[in-house]
N, CA, C and O of each residue as an XYZ file, in Angstrom:
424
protein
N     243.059    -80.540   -179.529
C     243.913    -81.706   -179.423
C     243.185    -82.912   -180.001
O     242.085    -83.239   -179.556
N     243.821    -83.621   -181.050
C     243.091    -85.411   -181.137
C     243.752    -85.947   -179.989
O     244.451    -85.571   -179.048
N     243.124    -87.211   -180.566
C     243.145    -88.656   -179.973
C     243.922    -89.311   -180.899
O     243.783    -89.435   -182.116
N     245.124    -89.883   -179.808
C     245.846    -90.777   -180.738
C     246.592    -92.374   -179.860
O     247.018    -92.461   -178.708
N     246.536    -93.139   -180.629
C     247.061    -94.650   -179.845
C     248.307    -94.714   -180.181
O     248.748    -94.629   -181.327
N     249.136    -94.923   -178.821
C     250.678    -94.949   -178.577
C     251.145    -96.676   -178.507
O     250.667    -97.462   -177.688
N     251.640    -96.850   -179.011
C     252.073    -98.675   -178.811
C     253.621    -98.314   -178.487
O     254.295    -97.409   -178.980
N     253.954    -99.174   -177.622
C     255.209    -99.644   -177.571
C     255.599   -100.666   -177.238
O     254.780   -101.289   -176.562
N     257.036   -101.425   -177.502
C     257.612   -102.135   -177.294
C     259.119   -101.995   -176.525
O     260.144   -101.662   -177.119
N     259.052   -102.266   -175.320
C     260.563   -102.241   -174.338
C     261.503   -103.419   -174.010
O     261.130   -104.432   -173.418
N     262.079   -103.314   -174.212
C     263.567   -103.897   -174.232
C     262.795   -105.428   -172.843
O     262.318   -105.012   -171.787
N     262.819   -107.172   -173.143
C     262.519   -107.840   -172.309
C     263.202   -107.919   -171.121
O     262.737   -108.273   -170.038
N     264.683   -107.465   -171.447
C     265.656   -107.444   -170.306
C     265.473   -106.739   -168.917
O     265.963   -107.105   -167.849
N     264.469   -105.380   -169.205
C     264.605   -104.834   -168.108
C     263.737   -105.389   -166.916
O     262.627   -105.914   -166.990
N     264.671   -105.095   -165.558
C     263.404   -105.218   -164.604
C     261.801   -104.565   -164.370
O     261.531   -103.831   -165.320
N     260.880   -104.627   -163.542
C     259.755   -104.648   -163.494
C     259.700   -103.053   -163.274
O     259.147   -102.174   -163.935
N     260.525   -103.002   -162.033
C     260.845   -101.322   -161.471
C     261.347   -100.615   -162.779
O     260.711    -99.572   -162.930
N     262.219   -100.809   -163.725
C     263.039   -100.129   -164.925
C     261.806    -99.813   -165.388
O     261.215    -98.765   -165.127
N     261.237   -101.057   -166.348
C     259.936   -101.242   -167.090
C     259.064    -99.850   -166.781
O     258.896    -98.963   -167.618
N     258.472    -99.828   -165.234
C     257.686    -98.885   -164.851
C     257.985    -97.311   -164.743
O     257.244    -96.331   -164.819
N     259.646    -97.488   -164.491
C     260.304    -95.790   -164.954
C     259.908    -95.822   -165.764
O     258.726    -95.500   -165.883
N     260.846    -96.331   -167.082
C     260.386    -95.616   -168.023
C     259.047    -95.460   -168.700
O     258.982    -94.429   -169.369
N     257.782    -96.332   -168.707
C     256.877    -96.351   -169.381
C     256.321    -94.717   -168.005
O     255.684    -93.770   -168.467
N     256.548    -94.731   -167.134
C     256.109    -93.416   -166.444
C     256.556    -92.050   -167.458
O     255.791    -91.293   -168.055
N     258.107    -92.028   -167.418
C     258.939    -91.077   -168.168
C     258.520    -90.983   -169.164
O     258.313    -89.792   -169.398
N     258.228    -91.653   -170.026
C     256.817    -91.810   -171.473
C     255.693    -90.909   -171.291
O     255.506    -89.876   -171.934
N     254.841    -91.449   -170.219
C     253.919    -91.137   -170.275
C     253.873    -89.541   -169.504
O     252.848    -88.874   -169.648
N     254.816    -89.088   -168.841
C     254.876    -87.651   -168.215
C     255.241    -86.782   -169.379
O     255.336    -85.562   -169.244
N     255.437    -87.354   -170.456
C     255.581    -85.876   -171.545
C     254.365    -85.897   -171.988
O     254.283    -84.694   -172.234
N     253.124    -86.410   -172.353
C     252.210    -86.145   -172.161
C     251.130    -85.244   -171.241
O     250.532    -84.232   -171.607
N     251.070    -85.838   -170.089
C     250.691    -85.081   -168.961
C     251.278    -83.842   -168.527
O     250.480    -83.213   -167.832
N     252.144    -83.388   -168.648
C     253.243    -82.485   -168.370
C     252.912    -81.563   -169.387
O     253.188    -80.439   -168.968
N     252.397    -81.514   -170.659
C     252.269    -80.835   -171.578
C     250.797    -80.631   -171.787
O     250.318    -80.125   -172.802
N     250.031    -81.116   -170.622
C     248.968    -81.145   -171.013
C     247.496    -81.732   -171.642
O     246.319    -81.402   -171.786
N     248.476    -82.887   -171.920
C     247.628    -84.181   -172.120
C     246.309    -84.783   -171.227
O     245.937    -84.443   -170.104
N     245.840    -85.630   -171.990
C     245.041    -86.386   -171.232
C     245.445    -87.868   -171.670
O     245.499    -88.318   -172.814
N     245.728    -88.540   -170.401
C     245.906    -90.059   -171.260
C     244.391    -91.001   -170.710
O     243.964    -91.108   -169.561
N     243.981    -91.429   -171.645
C     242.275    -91.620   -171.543
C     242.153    -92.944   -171.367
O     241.194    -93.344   -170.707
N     243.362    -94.151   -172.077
C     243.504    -95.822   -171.772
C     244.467    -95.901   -171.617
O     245.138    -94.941   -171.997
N     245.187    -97.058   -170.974
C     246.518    -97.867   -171.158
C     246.104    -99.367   -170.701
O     245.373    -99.760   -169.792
N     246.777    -99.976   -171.580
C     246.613   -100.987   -171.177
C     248.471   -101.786   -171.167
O     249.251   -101.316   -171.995
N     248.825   -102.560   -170.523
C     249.877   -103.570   -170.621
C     249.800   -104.840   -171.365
O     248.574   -104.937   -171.426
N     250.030   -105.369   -171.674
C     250.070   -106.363   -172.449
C     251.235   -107.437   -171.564
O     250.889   -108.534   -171.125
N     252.854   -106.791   -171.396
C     253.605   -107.488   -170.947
C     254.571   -108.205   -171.957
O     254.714   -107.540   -172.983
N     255.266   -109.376   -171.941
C     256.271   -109.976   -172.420
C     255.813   -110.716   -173.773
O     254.962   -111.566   -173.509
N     255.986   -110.679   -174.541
C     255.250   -111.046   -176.361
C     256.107   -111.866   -176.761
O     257.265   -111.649   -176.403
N     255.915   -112.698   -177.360
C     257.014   -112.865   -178.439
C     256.613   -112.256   -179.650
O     255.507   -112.464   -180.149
N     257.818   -111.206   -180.344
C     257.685   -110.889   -181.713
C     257.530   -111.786   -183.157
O     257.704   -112.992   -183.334
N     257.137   -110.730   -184.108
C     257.615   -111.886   -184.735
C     258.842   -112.195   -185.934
O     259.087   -113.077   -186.757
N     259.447   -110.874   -185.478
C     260.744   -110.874   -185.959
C     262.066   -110.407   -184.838
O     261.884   -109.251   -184.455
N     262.890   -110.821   -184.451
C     264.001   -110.235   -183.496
C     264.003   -108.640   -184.062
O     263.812   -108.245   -185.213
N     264.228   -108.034   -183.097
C     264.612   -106.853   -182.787
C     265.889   -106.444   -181.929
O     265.937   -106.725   -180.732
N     266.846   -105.822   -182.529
C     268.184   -106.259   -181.507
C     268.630   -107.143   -180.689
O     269.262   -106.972   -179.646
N     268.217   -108.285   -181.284
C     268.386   -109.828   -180.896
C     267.891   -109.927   -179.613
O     268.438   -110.524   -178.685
N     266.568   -109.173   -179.570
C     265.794   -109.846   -178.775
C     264.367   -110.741   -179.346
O     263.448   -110.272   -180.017
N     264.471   -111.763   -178.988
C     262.890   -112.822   -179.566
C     261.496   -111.849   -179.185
O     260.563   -111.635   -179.959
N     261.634   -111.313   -177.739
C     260.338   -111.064   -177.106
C     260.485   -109.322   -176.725
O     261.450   -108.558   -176.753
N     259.259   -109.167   -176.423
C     259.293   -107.454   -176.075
C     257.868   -107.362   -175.615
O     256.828   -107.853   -176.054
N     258.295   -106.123   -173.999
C     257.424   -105.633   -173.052
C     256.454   -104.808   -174.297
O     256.937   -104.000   -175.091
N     254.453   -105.371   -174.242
C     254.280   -104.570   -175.155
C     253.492   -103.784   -173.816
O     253.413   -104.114   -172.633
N     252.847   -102.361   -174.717
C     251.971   -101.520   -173.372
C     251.828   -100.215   -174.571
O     252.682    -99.742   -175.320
N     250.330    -99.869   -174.383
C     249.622    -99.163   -175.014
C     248.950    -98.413   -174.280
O     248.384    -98.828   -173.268
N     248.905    -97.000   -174.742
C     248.017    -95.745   -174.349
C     247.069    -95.401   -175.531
O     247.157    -95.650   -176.733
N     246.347    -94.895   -174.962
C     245.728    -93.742   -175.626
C     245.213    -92.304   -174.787
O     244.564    -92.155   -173.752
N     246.008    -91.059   -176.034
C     246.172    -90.435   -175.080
C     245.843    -88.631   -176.216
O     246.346    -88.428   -177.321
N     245.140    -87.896   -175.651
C     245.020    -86.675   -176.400
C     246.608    -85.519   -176.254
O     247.392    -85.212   -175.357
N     246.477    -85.290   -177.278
C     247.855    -84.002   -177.953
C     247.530    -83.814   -179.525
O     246.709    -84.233   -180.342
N     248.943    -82.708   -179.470
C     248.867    -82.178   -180.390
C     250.154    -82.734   -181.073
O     250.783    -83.651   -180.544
N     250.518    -82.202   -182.186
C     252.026    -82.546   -183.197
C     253.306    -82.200   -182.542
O     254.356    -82.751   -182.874
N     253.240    -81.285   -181.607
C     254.629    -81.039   -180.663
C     254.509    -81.365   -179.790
O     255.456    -80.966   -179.112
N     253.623    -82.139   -179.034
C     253.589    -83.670   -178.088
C     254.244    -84.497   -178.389
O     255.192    -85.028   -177.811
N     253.589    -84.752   -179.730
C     253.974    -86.392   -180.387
C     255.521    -86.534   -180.828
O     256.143    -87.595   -180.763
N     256.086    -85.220   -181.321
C     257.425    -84.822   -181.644
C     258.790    -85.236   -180.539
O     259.910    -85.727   -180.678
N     257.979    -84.735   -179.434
C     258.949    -84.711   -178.660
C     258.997    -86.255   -177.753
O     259.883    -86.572   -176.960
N     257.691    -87.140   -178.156
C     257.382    -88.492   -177.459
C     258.578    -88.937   -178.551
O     259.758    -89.099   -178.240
N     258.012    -89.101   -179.918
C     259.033    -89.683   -180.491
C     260.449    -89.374   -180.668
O     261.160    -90.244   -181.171
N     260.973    -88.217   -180.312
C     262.074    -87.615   -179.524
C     262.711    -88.754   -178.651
O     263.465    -89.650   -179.032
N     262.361    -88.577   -177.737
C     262.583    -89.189   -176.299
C     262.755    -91.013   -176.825
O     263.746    -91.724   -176.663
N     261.842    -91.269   -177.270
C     261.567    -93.078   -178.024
C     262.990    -93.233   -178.359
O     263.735    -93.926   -177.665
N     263.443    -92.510   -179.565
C     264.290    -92.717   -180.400
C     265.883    -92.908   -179.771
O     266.700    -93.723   -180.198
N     266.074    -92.063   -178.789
C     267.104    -91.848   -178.175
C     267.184    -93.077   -176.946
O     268.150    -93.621   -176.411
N     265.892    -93.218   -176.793
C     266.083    -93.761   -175.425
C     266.672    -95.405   -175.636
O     265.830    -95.980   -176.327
N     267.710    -96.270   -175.319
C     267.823    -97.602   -175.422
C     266.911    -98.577   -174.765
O     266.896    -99.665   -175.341
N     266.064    -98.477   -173.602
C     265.224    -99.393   -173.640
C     263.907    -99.386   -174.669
O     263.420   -100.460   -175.021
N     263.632    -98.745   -174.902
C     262.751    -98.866   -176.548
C     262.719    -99.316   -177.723
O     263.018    -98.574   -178.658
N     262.464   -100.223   -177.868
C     262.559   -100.959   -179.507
C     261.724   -100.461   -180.456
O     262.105   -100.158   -181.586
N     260.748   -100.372   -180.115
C     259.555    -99.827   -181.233
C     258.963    -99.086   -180.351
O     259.051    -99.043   -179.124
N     258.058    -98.232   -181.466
C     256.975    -97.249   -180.725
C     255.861    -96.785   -182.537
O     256.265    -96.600   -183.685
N     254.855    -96.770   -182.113
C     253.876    -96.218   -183.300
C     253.203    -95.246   -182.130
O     253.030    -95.385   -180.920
N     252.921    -94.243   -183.041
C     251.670    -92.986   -182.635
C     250.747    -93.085   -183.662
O     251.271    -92.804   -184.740
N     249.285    -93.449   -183.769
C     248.466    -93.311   -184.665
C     247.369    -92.495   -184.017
O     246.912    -92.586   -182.878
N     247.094    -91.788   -184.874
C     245.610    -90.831   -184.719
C     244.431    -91.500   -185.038
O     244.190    -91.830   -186.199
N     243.333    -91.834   -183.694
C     242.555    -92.745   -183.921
C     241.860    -91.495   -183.610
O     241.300    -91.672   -182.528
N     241.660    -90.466   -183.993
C     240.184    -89.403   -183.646
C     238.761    -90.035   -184.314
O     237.722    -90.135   -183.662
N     238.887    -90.414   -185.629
C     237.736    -90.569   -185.942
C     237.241    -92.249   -185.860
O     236.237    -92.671   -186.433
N     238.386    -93.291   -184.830
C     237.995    -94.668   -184.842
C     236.357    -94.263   -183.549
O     236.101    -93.401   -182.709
N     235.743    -95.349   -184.053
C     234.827    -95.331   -183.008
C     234.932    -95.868   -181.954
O     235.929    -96.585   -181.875
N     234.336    -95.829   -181.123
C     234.510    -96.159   -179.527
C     236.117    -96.436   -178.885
O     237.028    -95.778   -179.388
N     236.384    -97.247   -177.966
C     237.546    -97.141   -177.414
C     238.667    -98.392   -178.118
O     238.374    -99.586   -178.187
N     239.745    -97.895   -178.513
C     240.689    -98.981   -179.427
C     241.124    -99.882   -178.995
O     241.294   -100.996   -179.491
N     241.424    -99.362   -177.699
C     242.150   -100.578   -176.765
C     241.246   -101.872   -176.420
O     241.855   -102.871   -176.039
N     240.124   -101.917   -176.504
C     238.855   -102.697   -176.269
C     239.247   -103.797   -177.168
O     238.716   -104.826   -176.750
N     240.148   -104.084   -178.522
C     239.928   -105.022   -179.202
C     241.001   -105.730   -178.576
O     241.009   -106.945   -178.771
N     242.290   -105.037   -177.568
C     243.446   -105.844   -177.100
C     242.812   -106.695   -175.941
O     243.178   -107.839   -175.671
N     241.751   -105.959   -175.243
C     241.364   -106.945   -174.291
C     240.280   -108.013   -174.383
O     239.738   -108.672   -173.496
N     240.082   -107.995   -175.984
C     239.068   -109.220   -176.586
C     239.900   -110.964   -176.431
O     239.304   -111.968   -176.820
C-alpha cells in the first residue's frame, strides 16, 4: 500500500454534527478496507478563491492515509456522488519526505 494525501472541501452549509458524519463516512472506506489513516488535520471554514456552487467558503480537512488504487476508486466514488462535497484531491505523497500535513500547521 502507499501513502497518499486526501484534501477536501464540504459544503459551508452543513452543521457541525453533518460535517462530522460525513467526513467519518469518508474516512470508514478507508479503514474498513484496511487502511491506515496516519494524519488528519481540519482546517474548518476557508474562504475559496473561486465560488463553488455559489458557495464563497468551504469546510477544508485533510488526511493522510495508506491504500491501494481500489481504495482510492471507490473514495472518489463516494466524493463524486455525494452532495455535501465540493472538491476532493487524492495525491500520492510516498516518496514526499517527512509528514505533509506539517506545512498546514506552519
Amino acid at each position: 500500500m502507499k501513502k497518499y494525501e486526501i484534501g477536501l472541501i464540504l459544503a459551508p452549509n452543513l452543521d457541525e454534527s453533518k460535517t462530522e458524519e460525513v467526513i467519518s463516512k469518508l474516512k470508514a472506506i478507508y479503514t474498513d478496507a484496511g487502511s491506515q489513516i496516519i494524519d488528519e488535520e481540519t482546517v474548518g471554514i476557508k474562504e475559496m478563491a473561486y465560488e463553488i456552487e455559489d458557495h464563497a467558503t468551504g469546510f477544508y480537512y485533510y488526511m493522510v492515509a495508506t491504500a491501494n488504487s481500489e481504495i482510492n476508486q471507490e473514495f472518489e466514488r463516494v466524493c463524486r456522488i455525494s452532495e455535501e462535497v465540493l472538491r476532493f484531491l487524492v495525491i500520492n505523497v510516498e516518496d514526499a519526505p517527512g509528514n505533509t500535513l506539517d506545512i498546514l500547521r506552519k
